[in-house]
Wavefront OBJ file of the C-alpha trace (Angstrom):
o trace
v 141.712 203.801 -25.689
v 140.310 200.595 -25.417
v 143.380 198.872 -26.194
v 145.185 200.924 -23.230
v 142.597 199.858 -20.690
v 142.884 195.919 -21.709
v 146.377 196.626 -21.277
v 146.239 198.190 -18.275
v 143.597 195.291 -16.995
v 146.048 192.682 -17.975
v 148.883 194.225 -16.387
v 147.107 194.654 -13.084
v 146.220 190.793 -12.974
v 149.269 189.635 -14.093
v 150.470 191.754 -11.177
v 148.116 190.055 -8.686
v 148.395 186.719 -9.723
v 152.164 187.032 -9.731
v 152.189 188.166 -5.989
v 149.957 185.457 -5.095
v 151.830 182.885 -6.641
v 155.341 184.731 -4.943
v 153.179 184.323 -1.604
v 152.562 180.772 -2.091
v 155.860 179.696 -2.990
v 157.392 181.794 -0.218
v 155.442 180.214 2.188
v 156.076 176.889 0.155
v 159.826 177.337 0.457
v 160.178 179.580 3.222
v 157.196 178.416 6.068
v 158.679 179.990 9.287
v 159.482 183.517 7.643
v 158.558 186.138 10.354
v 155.833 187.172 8.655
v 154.351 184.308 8.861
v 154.825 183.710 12.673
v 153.603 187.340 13.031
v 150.394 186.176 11.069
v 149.969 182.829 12.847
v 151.168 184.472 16.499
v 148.361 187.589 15.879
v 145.546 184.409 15.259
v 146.630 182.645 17.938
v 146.878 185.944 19.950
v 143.033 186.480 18.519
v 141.903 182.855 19.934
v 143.731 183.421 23.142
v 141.639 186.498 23.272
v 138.909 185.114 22.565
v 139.438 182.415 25.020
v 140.075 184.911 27.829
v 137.197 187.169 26.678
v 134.776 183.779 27.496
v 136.759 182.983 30.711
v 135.886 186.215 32.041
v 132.367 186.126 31.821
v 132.442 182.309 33.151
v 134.466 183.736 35.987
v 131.802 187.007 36.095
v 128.899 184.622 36.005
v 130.334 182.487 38.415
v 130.898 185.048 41.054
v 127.565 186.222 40.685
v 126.156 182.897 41.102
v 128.562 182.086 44.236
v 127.296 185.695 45.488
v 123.732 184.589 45.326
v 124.105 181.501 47.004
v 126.184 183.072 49.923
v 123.206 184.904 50.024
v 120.720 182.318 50.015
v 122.863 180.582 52.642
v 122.880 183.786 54.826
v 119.013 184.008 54.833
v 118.236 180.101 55.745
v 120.797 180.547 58.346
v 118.860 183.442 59.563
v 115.712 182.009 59.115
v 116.767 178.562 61.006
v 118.475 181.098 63.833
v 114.496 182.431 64.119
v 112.805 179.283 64.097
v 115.172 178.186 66.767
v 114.351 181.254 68.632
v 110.723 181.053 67.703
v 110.475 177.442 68.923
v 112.916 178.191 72.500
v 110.458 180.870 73.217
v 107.415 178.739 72.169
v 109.181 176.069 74.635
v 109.553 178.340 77.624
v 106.297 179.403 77.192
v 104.639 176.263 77.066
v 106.406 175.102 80.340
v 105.223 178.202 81.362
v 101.693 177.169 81.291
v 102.298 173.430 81.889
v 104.222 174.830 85.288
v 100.856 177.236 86.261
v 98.501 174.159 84.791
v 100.849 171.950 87.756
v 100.535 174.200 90.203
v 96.631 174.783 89.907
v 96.217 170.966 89.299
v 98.032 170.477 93.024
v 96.279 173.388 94.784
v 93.383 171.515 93.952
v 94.173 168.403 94.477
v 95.707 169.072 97.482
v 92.785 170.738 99.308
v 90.328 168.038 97.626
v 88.562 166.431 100.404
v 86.004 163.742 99.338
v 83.721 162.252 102.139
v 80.923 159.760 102.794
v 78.603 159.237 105.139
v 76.989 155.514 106.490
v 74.385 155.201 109.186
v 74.189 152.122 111.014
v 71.401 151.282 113.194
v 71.610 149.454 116.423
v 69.000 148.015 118.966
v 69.929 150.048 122.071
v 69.857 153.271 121.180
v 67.261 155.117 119.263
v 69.760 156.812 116.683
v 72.363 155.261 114.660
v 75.795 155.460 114.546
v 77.328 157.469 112.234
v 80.289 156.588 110.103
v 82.324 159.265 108.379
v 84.863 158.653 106.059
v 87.115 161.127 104.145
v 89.911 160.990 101.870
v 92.454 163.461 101.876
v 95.753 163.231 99.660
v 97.204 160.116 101.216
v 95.175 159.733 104.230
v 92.140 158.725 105.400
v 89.728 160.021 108.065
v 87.422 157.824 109.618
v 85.051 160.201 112.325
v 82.628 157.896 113.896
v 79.795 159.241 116.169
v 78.051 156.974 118.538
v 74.874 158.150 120.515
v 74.487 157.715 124.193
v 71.090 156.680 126.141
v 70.310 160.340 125.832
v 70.615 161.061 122.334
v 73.759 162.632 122.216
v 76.781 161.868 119.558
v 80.365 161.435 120.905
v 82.751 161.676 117.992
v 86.397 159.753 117.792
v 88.356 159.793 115.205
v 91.067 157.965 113.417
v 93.483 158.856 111.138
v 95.026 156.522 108.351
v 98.016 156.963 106.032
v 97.116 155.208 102.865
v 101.031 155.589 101.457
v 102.315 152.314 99.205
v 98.982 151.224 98.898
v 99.197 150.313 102.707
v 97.141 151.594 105.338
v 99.002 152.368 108.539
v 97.493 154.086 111.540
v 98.703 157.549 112.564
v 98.770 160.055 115.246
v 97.219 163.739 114.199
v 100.830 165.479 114.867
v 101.989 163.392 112.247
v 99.572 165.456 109.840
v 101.823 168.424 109.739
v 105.607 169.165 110.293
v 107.194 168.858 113.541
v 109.017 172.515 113.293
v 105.574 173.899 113.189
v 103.504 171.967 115.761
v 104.033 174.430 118.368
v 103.047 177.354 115.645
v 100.106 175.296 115.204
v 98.940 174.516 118.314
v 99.052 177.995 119.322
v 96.646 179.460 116.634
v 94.221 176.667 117.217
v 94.793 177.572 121.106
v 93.569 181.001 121.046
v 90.678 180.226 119.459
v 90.090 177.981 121.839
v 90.457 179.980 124.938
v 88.270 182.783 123.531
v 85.589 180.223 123.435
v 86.883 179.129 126.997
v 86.794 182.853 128.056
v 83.172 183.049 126.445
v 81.781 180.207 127.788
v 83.018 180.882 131.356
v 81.726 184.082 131.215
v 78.000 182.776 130.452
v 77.901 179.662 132.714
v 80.541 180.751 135.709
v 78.601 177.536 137.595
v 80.388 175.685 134.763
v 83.579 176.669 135.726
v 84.235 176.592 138.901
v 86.903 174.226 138.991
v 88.341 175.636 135.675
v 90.706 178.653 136.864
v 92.435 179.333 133.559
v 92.152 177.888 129.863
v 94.427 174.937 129.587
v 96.388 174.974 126.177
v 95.463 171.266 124.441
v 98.310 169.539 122.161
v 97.467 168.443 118.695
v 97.495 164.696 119.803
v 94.732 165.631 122.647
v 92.340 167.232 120.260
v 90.068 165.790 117.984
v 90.197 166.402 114.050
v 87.472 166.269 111.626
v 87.713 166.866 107.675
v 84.860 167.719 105.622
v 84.046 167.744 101.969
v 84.181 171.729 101.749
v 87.973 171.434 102.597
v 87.904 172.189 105.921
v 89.725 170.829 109.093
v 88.286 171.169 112.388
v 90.125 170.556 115.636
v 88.158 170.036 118.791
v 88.977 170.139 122.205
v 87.225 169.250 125.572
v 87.304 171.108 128.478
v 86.596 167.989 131.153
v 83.210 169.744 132.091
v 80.978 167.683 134.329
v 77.297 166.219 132.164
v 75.359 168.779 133.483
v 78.054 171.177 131.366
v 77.690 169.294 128.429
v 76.616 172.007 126.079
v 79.610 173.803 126.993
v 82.364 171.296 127.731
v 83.399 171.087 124.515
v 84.565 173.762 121.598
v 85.682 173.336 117.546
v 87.097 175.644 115.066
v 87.497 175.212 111.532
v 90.259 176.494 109.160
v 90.504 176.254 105.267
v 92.576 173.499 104.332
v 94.522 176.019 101.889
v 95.143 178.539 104.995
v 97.341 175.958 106.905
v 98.514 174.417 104.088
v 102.792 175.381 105.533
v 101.521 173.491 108.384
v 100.805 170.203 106.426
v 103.551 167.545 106.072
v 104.582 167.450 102.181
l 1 2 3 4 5 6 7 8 9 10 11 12 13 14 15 16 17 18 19 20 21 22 23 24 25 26 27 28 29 30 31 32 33 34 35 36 37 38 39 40 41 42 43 44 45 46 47 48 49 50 51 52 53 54 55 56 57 58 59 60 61 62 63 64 65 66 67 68 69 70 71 72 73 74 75 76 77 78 79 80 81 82 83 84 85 86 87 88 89 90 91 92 93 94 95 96 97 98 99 100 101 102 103 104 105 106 107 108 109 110 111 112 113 114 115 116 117 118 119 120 121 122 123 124 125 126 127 128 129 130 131 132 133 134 135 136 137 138 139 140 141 142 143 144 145 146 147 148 149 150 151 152 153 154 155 156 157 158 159 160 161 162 163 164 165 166 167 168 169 170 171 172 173 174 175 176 177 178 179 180 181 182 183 184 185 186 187 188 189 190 191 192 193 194 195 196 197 198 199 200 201 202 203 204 205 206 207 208 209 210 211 212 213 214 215 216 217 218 219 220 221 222 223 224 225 226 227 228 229 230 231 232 233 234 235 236 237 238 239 240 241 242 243 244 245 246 247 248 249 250 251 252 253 254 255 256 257 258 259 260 261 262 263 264
């Protein structure tokens, strides 16, 4: 039995060992049998797999990665489009206020009237003579008041325009704009002839010779500015001296209430 199953061993290697050595001199003598091309064609076919296999997932990995920066580009450029936004509407806003800040700033300014007041004494009459002077935008006011033997002021004043640092004397029309001179003088004018009417009515004696209120032009009254932003405008009614406490008549406005009248 034992003998059968050496035999049987033996054959069996013999067998294998003769195949192998048939492959290896087939492929020794015969190198391109079809076989052979099928087995060398099936590894390359393997490494081309292979190959592709890894080519995918480069491809995959890199269309993922492309994805995510289109992504990451999408959101800056939305992000820059609302910090443009942001930053337009933090500019219109700030010109805004700077625009409101401007336009306080010049309501301000331009009623601002800053004034000062000098005394000087003289030897004839017992009071001084007084000396006001205001500034105004680009003008100055100079309102002087000299007593008479009696004790009484009479005011004159003149009006300077202090423009390129030169000062040039001016008339008071040339205060406001000519297309609304006549607007002007009329609203000062019926405030005057109420006072006229007033007046008249209290002294008739006064008046005798005075029919009818007279309207006055700008350049025939007299203007005063003060430091609470006022303008006054005066006029005289040519009373005789023994009239004198009702021969003349003022009225003040707010510099802000005429301020369409003012020349720009």
């Amino acid at each position: 039995m034992k003998l059968l199953l050496s035999l049987a061993f033996a054959l069996i290697a013999n067998l294998l060992f003769s195949q192998s050595f048939l492959s290896k001199q087939l492929d020794h003598f015969f190198p391109n049998r079809k076989s052979k091309q099928i087995e060398k064609l099936s590894s390359q076919v393997d490494s081309l797999q292979r190959s592709n296999d890894s080519l995918t997932v480069s491809v995959i990995n890199a269309a993922e990665k492309i994805v995510h920066h289109k992504k990451e580009i999408i959101n800056l450029k939305t992000d820059l489009f609302n910090e443009k936004e942001n930053t337009k509407t933090a500019q219109n806003q700030l010109q805004s206020e700077v625009a409101e800040l401007l336009d306080s700033i010049n309501k301000i300014s331009f009623t601002l009237v800053t004034c000062t007041e000098e005394n000087t004494s003289v030897i004839a009459p017992a009071a001084p003579v007084i000396t006001n002077r205001c500034n105004w935008r680009c003008y100055q006011i100079i309102e002087k008041g000299t007593p008479d033997l009696n004790g009484r002021y009479i005011w004159s004043t003149e009006i300077f325009s202090t423009k390129s640092n030169a000062s040039l004397k001016i008339s008071n029309a040339e205060l406001f704009k000519t297309d609304k001179l006549a607007e002007l003088e009329a609203k000062v004018n019926a405030r005057f002839k109420e006072d006229f009417l007033s007046f008249k009515a209290v002294t008739q004696g006064c008046f005798y010779n005075k029919k009818s209120f007279i309207p006055v032009s700008i350049n025939e009254m007299r203007l005063a500015f003060n430091d609470n932003s006022e303008i006054i405008f005066e006029a005289d009614f040519g009373l005789t001296d023994n009239c004198y406490a009702v021969s003349a008549t003022s009225t003040g406005f707010k510099i802000a209430e005429l301020r369409e009248f003012f020349s720009e």
